[in-house]
C-alpha positions in Angstrom: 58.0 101.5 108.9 56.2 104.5 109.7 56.5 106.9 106.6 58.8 109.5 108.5 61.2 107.3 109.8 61.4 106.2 105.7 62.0 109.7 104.6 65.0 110.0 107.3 66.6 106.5 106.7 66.1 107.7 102.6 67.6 111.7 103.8 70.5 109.3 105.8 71.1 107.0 102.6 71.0 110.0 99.8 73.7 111.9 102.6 76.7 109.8 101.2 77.7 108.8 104.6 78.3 105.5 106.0 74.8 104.3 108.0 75.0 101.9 111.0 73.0 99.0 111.5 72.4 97.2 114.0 74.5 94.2 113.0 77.7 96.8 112.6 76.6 97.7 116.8 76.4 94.0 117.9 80.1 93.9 116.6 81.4 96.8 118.5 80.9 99.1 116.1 81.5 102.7 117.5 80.6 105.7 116.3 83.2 108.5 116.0 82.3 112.3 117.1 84.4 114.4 116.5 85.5 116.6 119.5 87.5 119.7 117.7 84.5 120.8 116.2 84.4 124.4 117.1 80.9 126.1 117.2 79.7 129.6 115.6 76.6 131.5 115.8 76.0 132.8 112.4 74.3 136.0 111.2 73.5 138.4 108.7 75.0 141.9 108.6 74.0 144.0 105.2 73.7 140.7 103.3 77.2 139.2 104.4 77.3 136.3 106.6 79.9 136.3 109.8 79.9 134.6 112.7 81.5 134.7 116.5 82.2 131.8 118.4 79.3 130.9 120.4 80.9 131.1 124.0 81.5 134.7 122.8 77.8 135.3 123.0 75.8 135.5 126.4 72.8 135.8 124.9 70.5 136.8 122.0 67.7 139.8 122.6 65.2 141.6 120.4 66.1 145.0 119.8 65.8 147.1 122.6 65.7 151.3 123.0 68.6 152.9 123.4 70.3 156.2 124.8 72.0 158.3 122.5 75.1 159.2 123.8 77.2 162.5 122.6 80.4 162.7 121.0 80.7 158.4 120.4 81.6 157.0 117.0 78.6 157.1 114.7 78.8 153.4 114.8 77.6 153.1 118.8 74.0 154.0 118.7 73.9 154.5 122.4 73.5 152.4 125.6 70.7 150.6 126.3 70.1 148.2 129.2 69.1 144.7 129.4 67.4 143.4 133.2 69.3 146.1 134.8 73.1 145.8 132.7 73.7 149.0 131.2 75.6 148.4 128.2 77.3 150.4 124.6 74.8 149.2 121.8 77.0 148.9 118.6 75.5 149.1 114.7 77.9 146.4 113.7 76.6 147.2 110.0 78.4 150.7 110.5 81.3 149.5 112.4 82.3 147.2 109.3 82.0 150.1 107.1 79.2 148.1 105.4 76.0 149.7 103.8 73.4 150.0 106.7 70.1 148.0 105.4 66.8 148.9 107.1 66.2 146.9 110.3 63.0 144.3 110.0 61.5 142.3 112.6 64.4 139.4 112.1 67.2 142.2 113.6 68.2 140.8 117.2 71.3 141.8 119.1 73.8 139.7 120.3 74.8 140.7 123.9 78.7 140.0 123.8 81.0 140.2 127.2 84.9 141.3 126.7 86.7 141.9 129.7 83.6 141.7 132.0 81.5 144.3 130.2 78.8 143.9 128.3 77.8 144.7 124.8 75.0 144.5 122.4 75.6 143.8 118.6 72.7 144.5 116.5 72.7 142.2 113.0 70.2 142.1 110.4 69.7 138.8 111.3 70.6 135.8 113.6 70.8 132.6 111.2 72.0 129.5 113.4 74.9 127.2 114.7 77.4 125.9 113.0 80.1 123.6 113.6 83.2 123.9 111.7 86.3 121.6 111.6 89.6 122.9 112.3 90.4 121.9 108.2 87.6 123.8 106.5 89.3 127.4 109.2 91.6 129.6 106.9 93.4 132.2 108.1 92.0 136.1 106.4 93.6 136.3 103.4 96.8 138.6 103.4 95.2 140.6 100.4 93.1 142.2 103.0 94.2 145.2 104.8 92.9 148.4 106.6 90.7 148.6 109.3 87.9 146.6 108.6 90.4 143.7 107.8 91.6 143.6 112.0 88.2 142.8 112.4 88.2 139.4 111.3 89.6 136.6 112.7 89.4 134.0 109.9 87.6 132.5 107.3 84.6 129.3 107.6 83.1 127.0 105.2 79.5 125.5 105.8 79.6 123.3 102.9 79.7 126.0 100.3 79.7 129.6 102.2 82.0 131.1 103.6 81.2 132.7 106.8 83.4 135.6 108.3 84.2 134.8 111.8 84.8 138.3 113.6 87.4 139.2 115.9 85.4 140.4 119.5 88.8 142.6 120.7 89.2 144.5 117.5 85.9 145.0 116.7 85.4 146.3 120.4 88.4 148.2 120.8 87.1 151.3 123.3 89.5 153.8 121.5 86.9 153.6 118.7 84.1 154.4 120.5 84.8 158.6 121.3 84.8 161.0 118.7 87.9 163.1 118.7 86.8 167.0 118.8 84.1 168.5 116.9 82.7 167.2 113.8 79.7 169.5 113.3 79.3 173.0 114.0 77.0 172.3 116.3 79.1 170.4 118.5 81.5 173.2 119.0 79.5 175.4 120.3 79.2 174.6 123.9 
């Protein structure tokens, strides 16, 4: 045996689960997959993980340039577009109310659709896929209130983190996006 198929069959034996041979197949052995598995892509926001399912998530881009636009949330840094789709780019750092960390080359945004319009998350950080069964889902705990607690959907375990998963709707809700009169001098002047 080729010393790379040994380290596997040793990763596979040191996993704890059960290992089929090939005897266990001639005797109809099948192997179950589990099909309510639902799938997240996970990220990094200010040094919190949270993830959105992945059919929420058309794709995954390096940041791009953006427009600013006047008199939106300080949360929307602009619109930007990606092969021709204009689209609002939101800080999702600033939209959680979390402390904004300085972006690094590992910063993508996640280009979301909700109800046929595009939009780009930018995170910190785009970490993976994960698969989580129904049983390791808990609701958000009822200790958590305010805004920043209609943003999430429920809580995951991978093994031992929890990962936020993030409620698209909320977190996109348009009424957000516009500033409500003036906030600086400034602005007022017109």
């Amino acid at each position: 045996m080729s010393a790379e198929r040994e380290d596997m069959w040793q990763a596979l034996l040191r996993s704890g689960e059960a290992i089929a041979t090939d005897e266990d197949y001639e005797h109809g052995y099948k192997r179950e997959v589990r099909q309510d598995l639902q799938q997240y892509v996970t990220f990094r926001v200010s040094g919190e993980v949270y993830g959105l399912a992945i059919h929420e998530i058309e794709e995954i881009s390096k940041v791009f340039q953006t427009t600013h636009v006047p008199r939106t949330a300080e949360f929307l840094l602009g619109i930007g577009n990606v092969r021709g789709r204009i689209m609002p780019v939101v800080d999702l750092a600033r939209r959680l109310r979390l402390r904004p960390t300085e972006r690094g080359r590992s910063a993508r945004v996640l280009i979301v659709q909700l109800n046929d319009e595009p939009y780009g998350l930018v995170v910190d950080e785009v970490m993976g896929v994960i698969r989580i069964p129904p049983e390791s889902m808990e609701e958000k705990p009822g200790g958590l209130t305010g805004q920043r607690a209609e943003f999430i959907r429920g809580l995951g375990r991978d093994g031992h983190e929890i990962v936020i998963i993030l409620a698209l709707p909320a977190l996109l809700d348009a009424k957000d996006f516009v500033k409500l009169g003036p906030t600086t001098p400034e602005e007022g002047r017109g």
